[in-house]
PASEBA-1860 file (N, C-alpha, C; in nm, 3 decimals):
! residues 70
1> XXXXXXXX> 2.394/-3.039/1.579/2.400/-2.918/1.500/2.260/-2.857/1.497 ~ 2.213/-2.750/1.516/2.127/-2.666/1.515/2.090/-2.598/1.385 ~ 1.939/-2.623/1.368/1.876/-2.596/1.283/1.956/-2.411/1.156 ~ 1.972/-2.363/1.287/2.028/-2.252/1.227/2.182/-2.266/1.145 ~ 2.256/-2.343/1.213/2.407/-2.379/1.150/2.344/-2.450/0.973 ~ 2.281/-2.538/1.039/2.200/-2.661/0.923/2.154/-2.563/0.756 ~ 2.069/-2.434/0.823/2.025/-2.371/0.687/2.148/-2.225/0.678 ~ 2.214/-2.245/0.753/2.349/-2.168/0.696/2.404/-2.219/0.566
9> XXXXXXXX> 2.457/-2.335/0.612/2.554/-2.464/0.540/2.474/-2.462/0.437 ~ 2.370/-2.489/0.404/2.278/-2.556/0.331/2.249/-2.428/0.223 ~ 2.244/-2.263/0.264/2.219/-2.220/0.169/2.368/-2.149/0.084 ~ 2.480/-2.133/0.196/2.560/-2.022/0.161/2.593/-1.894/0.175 ~ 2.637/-1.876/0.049/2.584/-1.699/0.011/2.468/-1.663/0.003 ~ 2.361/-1.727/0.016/2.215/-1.641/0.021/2.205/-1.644/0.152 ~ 2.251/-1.726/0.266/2.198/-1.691/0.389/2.203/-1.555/0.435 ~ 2.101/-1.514/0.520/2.062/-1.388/0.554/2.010/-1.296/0.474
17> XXXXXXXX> 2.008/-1.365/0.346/1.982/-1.259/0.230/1.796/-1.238/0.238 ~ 1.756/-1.117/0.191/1.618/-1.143/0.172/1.566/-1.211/0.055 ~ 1.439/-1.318/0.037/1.390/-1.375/-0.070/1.250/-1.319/-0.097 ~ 1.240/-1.337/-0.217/1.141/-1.316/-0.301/0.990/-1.377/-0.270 ~ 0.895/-1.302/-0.270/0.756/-1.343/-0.258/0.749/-1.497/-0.307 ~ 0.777/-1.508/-0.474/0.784/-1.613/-0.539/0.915/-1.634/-0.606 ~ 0.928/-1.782/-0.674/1.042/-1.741/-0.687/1.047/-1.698/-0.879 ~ 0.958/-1.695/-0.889/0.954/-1.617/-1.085/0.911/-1.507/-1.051
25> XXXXXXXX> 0.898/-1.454/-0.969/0.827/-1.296/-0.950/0.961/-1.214/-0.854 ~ 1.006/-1.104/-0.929/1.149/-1.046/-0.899/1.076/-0.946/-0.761 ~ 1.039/-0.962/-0.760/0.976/-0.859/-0.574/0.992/-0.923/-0.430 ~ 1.079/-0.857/-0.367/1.140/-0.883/-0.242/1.020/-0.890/-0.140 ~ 1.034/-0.954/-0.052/0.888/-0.933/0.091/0.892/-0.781/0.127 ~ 1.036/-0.711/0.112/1.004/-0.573/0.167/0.913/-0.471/0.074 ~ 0.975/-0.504/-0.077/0.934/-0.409/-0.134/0.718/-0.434/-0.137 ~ 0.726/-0.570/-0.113/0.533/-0.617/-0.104/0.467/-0.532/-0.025
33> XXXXXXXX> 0.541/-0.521/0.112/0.506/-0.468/0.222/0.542/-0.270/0.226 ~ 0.647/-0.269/0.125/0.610/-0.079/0.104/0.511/-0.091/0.004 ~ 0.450/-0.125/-0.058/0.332/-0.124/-0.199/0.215/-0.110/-0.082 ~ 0.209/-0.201/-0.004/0.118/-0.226/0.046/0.057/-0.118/0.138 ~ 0.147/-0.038/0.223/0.149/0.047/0.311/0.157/0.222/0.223 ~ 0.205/0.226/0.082/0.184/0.328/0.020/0.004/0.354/-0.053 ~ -0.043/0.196/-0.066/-0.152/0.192/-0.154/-0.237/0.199/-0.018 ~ -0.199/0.206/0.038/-0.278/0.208/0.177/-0.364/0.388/0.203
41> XXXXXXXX> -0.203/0.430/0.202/-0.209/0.578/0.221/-0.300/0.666/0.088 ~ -0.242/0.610/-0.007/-0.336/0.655/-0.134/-0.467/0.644/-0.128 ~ -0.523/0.513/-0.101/-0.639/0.471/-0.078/-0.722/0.599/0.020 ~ -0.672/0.599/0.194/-0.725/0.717/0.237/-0.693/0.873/0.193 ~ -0.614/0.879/0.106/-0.614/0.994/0.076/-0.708/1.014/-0.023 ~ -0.706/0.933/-0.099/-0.875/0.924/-0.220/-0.983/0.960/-0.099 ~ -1.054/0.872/0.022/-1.112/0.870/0.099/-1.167/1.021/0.079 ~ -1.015/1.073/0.134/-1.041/1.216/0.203/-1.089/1.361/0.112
49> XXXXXXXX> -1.025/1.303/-0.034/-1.080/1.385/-0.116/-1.242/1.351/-0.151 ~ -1.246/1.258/-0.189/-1.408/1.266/-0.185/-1.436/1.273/-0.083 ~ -1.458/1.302/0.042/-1.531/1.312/0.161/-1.564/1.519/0.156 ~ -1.455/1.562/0.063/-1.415/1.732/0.049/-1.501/1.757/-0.076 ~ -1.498/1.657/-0.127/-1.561/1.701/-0.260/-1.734/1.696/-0.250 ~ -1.753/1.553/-0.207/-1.908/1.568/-0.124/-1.950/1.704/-0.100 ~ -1.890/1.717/0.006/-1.901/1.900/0.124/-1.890/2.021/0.023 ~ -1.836/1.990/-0.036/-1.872/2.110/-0.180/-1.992/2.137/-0.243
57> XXXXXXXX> -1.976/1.982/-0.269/-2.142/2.001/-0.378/-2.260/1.995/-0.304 ~ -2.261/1.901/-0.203/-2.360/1.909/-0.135/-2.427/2.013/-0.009 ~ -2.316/2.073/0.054/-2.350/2.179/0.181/-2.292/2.300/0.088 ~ -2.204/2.324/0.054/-2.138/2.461/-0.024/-2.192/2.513/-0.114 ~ -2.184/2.441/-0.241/-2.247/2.482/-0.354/-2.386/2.538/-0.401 ~ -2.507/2.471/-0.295/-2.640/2.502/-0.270/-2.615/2.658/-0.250 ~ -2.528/2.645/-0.106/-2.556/2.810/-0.061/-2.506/2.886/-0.124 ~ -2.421/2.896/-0.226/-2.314/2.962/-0.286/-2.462/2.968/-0.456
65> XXXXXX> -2.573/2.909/-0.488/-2.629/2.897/-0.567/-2.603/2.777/-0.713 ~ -2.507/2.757/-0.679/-2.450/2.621/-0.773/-2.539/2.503/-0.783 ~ -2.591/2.481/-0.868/-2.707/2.401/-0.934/-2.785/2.379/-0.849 ~ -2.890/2.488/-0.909/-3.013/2.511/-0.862/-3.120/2.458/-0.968 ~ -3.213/2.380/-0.827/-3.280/2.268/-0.889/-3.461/2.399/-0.922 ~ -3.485/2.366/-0.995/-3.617/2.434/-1.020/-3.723/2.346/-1.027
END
């Protein structure tokens, strides 16, 4: 009998089912892995706003007269 028949038998109705990171923690491996790949995107999108916001204050704002150092 093959390992695969073996954890059929052995689990049931959960076979094929997806399991949990842990098993007291209600979060599926998929949902770990969309958190992960959304906080991802957030993360460079923060990136990108401060990289815009920099370029404002620092190259824009000078020429535009925005805090002028005396």
């Amino acid at each position: 009998m093959g390992d695969s028949k073996r954890r059929k038998d052995s689990l049931g109705e959960k076979y094929g089912q997806e399991g949990n990171i842990y098993s007291w923690l209600p979060i599926k491996k998929s949902q770990a892995e969309q958190f992960v790949n959304w906080s991802t995107r957030g993360a460079w999108l923060g990136i990108g706003v401060l990289v815009v916001y920099w370029v404002m204050v620092r190259l824009i704002g000078p020429g535009l007269g925005w805090w002028q150092v005396n």
